[in-house]
N, C-alpha and C positions, 0 to 999 in steps of 0.2 A: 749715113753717108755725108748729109750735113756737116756735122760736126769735123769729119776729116778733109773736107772741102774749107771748113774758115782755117784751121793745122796749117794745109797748104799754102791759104791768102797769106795768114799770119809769116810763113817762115819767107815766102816771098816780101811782103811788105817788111822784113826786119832791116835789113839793109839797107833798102830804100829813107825808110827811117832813122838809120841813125847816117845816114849822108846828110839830110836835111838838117838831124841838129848841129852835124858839124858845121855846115853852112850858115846855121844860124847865128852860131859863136864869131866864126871867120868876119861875119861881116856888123859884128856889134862891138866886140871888144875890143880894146880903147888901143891896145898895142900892136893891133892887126891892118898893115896900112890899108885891106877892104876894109875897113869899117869908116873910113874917112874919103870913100869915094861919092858920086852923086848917088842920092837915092838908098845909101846904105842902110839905112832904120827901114824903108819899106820893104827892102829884100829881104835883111833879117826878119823882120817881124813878121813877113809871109812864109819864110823858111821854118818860122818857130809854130807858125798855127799847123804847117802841114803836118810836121813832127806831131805836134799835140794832138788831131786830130786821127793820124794813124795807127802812133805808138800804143803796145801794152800797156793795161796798165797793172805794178804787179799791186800784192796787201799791203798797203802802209804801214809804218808803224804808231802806236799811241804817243807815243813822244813826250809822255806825264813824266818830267824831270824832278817837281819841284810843287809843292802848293806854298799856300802861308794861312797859317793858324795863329790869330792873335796877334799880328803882323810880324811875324818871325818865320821866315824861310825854313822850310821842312822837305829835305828831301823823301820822294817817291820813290819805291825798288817795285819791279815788276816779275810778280813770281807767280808760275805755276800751281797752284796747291794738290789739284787735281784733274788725269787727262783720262779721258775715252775716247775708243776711236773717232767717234764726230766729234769732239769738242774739249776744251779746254776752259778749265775753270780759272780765271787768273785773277792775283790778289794785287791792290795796288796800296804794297803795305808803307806807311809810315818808318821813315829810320832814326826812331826814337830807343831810347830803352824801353823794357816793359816798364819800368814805375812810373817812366811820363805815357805812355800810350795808354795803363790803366788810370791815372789820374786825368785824362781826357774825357775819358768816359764815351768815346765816339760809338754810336748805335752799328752792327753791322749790316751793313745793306748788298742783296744778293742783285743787280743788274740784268734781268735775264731780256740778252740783244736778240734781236731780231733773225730769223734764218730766213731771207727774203730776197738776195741777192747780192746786197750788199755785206763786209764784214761790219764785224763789232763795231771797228775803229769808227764806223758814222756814229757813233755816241760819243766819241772823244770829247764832245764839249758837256756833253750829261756827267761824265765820270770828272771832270776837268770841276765842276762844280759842286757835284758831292762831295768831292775829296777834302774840304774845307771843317766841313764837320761829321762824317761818315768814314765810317771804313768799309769800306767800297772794293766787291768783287762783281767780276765780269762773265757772261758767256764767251766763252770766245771761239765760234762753230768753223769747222774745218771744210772746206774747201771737196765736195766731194769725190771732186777727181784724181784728191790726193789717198784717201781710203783703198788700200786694197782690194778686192772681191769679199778676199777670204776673210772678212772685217763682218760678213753678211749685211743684210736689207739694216734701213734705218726709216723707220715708219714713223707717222705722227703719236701715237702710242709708245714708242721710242723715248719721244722727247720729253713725253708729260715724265718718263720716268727716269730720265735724265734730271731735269727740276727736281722732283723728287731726293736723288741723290745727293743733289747738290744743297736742298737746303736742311738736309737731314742731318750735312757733312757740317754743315756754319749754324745748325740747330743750336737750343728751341728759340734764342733771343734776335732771330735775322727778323731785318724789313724785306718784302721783295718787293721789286720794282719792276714793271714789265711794260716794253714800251713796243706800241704795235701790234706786228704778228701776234706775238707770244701772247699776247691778253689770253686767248683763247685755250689754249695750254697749260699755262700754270692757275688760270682757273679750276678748269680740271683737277689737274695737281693736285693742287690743295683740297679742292672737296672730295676727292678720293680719301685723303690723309684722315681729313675731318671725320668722313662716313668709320674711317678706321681707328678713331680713335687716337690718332699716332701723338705724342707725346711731343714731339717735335715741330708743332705746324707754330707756322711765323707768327708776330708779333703782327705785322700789318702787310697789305697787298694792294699796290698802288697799283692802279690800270692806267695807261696813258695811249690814250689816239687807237685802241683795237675794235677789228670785227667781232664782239662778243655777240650781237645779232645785225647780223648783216640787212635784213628788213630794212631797218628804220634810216630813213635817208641814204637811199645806194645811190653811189657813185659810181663811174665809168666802169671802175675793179670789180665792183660790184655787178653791175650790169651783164658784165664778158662773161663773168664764171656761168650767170645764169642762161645767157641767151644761149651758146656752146652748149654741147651732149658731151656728158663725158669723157666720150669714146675720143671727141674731138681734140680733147687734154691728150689722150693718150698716143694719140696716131701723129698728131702736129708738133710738139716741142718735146718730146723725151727722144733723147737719143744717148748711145753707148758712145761713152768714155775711148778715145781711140789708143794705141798702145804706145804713145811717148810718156805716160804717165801712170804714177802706181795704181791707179784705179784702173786699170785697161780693163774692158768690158761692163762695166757698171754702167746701170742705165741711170741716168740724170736730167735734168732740164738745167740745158749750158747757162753759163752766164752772161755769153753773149750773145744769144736769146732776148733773155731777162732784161740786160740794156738796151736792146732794140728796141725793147718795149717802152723802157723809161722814156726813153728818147723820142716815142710815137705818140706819149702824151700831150707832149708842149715842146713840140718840132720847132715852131718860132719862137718860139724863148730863150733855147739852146743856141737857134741862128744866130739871133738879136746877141748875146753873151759870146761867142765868138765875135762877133764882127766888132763889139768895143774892146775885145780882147787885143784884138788887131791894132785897133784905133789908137788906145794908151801905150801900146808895143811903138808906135810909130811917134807919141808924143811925148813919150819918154818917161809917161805916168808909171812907175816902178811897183808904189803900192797895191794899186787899181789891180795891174798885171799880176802882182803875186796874189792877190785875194781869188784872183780868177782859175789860177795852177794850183793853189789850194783845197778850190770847192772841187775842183774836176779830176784832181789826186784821187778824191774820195770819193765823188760819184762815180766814177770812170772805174773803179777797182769794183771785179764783181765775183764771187766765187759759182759754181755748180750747186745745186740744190739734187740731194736724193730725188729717184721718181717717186720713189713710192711716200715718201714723206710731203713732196711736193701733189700727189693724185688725192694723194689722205685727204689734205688740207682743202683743196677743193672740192674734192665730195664730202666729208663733212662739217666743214665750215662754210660755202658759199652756195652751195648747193641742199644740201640735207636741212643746213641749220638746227645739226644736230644738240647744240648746248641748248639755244635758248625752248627749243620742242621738248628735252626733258628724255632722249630717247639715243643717248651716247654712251654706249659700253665698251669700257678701254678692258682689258684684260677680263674682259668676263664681269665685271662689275660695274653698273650703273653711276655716272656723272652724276650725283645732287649737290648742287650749292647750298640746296636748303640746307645743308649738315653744315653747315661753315657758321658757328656760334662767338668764336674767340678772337678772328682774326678781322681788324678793322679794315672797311676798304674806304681809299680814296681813288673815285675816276677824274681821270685827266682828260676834257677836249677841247679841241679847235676849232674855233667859231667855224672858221673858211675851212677846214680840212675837207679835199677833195678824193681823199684815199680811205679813209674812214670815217662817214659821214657823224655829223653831229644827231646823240641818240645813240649809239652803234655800241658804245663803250660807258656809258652810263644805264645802260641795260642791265650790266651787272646788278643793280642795286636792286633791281626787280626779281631776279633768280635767286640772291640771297636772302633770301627772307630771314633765316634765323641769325644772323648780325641783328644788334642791338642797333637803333635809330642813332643813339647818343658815336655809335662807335662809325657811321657812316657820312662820308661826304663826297657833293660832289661840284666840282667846280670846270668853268668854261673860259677859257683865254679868248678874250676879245678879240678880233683883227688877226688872229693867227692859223693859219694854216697848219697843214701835216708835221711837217721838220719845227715850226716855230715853237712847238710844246715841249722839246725837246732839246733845240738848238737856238742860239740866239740870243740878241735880246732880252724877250721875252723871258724866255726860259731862266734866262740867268736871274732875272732881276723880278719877276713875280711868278713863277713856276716853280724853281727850287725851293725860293723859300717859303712856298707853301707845304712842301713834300716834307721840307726838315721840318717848319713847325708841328703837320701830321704825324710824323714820325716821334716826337717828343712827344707827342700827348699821350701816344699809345705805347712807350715806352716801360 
């Protein structure tokens, strides 16, 4: 009933919302004699938070037009290669000919994004920086209220073999890269592949910021899953899909849930960032204001998560702590990383990450045992939080290029 109750708020607040941002236009812009009346920037600039504040927000797009390689402009094309119901594998190919994109020699690198609320596109600055020297493909997870029923369940077993697919499809010479969530999944993945022998397992398997054991330094996320009884997941935030969308009837944990929750993290933070939102809207700080519609473009965009992929994940990732226990059977077949011999790993974490605590994702190096010492590392970004390993800074200018030199070594 929840979920047809926000339906309701939402079709109620559309209107409401797009009056405000007319109002806010009315009384900014230069050719509108309100905007030249007393007080016109703080009118606008209140009419534009409310809008912000209210309004949907829908998936952005990536918006990777262009990189440059060796300082030469290289256009980007965004393609498809391969879809399944939940997800889309997309390439962000180079529009070269084949004899310059083979004389590049770019490693391929498989992205596997995050299914945690947000879409892909919050990696757009991860992809925006691979692309320099990587060929570079993406998760790109659907939205599940857009899945039909008759699409059937999408379980966390799903997704390992989802991965699977996908880097069977960019096999044997892909890097994967998993940032977050997924650490815990395409770990799997792969040591299934491994236990199998599979001819196809990747070149190298970067972990960046996951719960691969949730133990070791828990944070708040951490905390929740365990204090809560499962039953608690089940009966509080899954709810059915209502019928304006092709999923009508699917049970899911909304996404605007899931943002309630962001948002209960760091309630004053969010204030504080609105309220200089307002400030620079009124001072006429134009930069300030668009870096602010930016971040909140993307944070603000949130899709539906399966229940049952969402129940998965919590009983055996924060609860079970079924990888690092040794006692995870995806299809009938036992999780060992120890079978993982060929594939080099590098973890990535954040001194300050508060979502996946430092420990959490360099754990892996302890389940792997049969990786060669010479083929493992692992490194810790200073002063960085969650997003900074990722995004950023940071990211841009000692994160990457620690990942491409990784990637080169084990090429």
């Amino acid at each position: 009933m929840l979920y047809q109750l926000h339906e309701m708020q939402r079709s109620f607040l559309t209107p409401l919302m797009q009056w405000a941002e007319a109002s806010s236009k009315m009384f900014s812009n230069p050719v509108s004699p309100f905007a030249h009346t007393p007080f016109s920037q703080r009118i606008a600039a209140g009419y534009e938070l409310m809008y912000r504040l209210g309004k949907e927000y829908q998936k952005p797009a990536f918006g990777l037009k262009t990189t440059t390689i060796k300082g030469n402009d290289v256009n980007i094309v965004e393609q498809t290669v391969l879809e399944k119901p939940f997800c889309k594998l997309l390439h962000f190919k180079k529009d070269l000919p084949d004899a310059k994109l083979a004389a590049l020699a770019q490693p391929a690198v498989l992205l596997v994004a995050p299914l945690s609320g947000h879409h892909a596109t919050l990696l757009r600055d991860t992809v925006k920086a691979l692309l320099v020297d990587h060929d570079v493909f993406i998760t790109d997870w659907t939205d599940a209220r857009m899945v039909p029923l008759a699409d059937g369940p999408f379980h966390l077993d799903n997704y390992i073999f989802y991965v699977q697919d996908f880097i069977r499809h960019l096999g044997p010479n892909v890097h994967v890269i998993s940032v977050c969530q997924p650490t815990v999944p395409v770990l799997a993945a792969i040591a299934l592949m491994a236990s199998e022998k599979d001819a196809k397992l990747p070149k190298t398997m970067t972990m960046m910021g996951g719960p691969i054991d949730p133990r070791k330094s828990p944070t708040a996320v951490n905390d929740l899953a365990v204090e809560k009884p499962f039953s608690w997941f089940e009966n509080t935030v899954i709810y059915a899909v209502p019928g304006n969308y092709p999923g009508f009837g699917r049970k899911v944990y909304p996404g605007f849930l899931q943002h309630a929750g962001f948002i209960a993290m760091n309630p004053g933070r969010h204030a504080q960032s609105h309220r200089e939102f307002y400030q620079h809207l009124v001072q006429g700080d134009d930069d300030s204001a668009e870096s602010h519609r930016q971040f909140y473009d993307e944070y603000n965009a949130v899709l539906d998560m399966p229940a049952e992929y969402y129940l998965d994940t919590i009983k055996t990732v924060f609860q079970d702590f079924s990888l690092p226990k040794g006692t995870w059977n995806v299809g009938g077949q036992l999780v060992r990383p120890q079978d993982i011999e060929s594939v080099a790993l590098l973890t990535v974490e954040g001194e300050l990450d508060d979502i996946s605590g430092l420990g959490q994702t360099s754990a892996a190096h302890d389940l792997c045992t049969g990786v060669p010492a010479e083929k493992k590392q692992a490194f810790v970004v200073e002063k960085a939080g969650h997003y900074g390993i990722f995004s950023g800074r940071r990211w841009r200018e000692i994160v990457c290029p620690k990942i491409t030199e990784f990637i080169r070594e084990n090429q």
